[in-house]
Phi, psi and omega in degrees: 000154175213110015271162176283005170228117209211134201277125203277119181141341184276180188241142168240177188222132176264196195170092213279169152187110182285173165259026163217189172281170200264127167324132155354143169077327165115186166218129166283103174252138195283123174274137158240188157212165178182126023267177178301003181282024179202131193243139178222163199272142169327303173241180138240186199217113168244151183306162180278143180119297204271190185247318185218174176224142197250151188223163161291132201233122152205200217227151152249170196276161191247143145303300176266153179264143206213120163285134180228095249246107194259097170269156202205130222198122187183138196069357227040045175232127135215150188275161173208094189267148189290175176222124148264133179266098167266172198274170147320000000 
């Protein structure tokens, strides 16, 4: 994520990145996030051909600053790399 730390109502960018190219035609890989203070698109798409793809992240504002853990399961690997949503 970038930045791994991002102040709540702002936006961050993920970055999906297999360990290989992705097949002719591309691949759909699934986003979750958790808890709801950072929201991410269902899936992102990566082109056929590339290794990796970038999404969009965004945020509400928190009382507290809260980790948040954006997951993605492809190939039988999956990651939940942390985000922190810090307060105002």
């Amino acid at each position: 994520m970038t930045p791994a730390t991002v102040r709540g109502g702002a936006a961050a960018t993920g970055t999906v990145t297999l360990h290989g190219a992705a097949p002719a035609g591309g691949v759909s890989v699934p986003l979750t996030s958790s808890p709801a203070a950072a929201g991410v698109p269902a899936t992102v798409d990566v082109p056929g051909g590339a290794m990796r793809a970038t999404f969009a992240i965004t945020t509400k504002p928190v009382a507290k600053n809260t980790h948040v853990s954006i997951g993605t399961s492809y190939g039988g690997v999956s990651k939940a790399p942390p985000l922190l949503v810090s307060r105002p």
